[in-house]
C-alpha positions as CSV (number, residue, x, y, z in Angstrom):
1,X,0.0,0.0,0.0
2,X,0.9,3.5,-0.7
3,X,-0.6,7.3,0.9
4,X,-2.2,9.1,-1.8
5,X,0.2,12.0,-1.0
6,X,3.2,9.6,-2.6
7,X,0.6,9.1,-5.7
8,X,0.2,12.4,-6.5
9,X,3.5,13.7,-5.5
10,X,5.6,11.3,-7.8
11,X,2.5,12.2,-10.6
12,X,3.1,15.8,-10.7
13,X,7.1,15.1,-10.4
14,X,6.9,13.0,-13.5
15,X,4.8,16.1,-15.1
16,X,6.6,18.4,-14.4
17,X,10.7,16.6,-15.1
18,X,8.7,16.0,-18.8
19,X,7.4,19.4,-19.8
20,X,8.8,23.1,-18.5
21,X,5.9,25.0,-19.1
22,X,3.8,23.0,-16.7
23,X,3.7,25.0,-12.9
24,X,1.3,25.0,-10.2
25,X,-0.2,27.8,-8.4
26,X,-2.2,27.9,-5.5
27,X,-2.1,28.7,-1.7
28,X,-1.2,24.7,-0.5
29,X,1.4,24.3,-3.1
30,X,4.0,26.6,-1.2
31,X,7.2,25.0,0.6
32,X,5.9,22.9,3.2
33,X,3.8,21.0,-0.4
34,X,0.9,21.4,0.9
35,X,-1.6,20.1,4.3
36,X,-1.4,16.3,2.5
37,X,2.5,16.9,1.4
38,X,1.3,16.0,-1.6
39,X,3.9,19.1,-3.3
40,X,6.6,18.2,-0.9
41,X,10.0,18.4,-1.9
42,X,9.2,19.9,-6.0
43,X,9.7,23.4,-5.1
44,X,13.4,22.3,-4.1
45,X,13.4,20.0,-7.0
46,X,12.2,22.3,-10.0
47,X,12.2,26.0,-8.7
48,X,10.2,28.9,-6.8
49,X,8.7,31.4,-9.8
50,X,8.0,33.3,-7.2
């Protein structure tokens, strides 16, 4: 079994090591990746446009 945070982290990860132009916004996306940690660790990985 694996958290649903790990799911959607390692989707947008994937998304966003294949295409540049892709970004989130949003208020839960910041450093800490967001209440589920579902963001954690991509800002580090790919950037702040901020």
């Amino acid at each position: 079994m694996v958290d649903g945070r790990e799911v959607v982290r390692a989707c947008f990860d994937a998304l966003l090591a294949r295409d540049p132009r892709v970004f989130a916004i949003g208020e839960d996306v910041g450093r800490i990746g967001d209440v589920n940690q579902g963001f954690a660790g991509l800002q580090e990985k790919y950037g702040n446009c901020g």
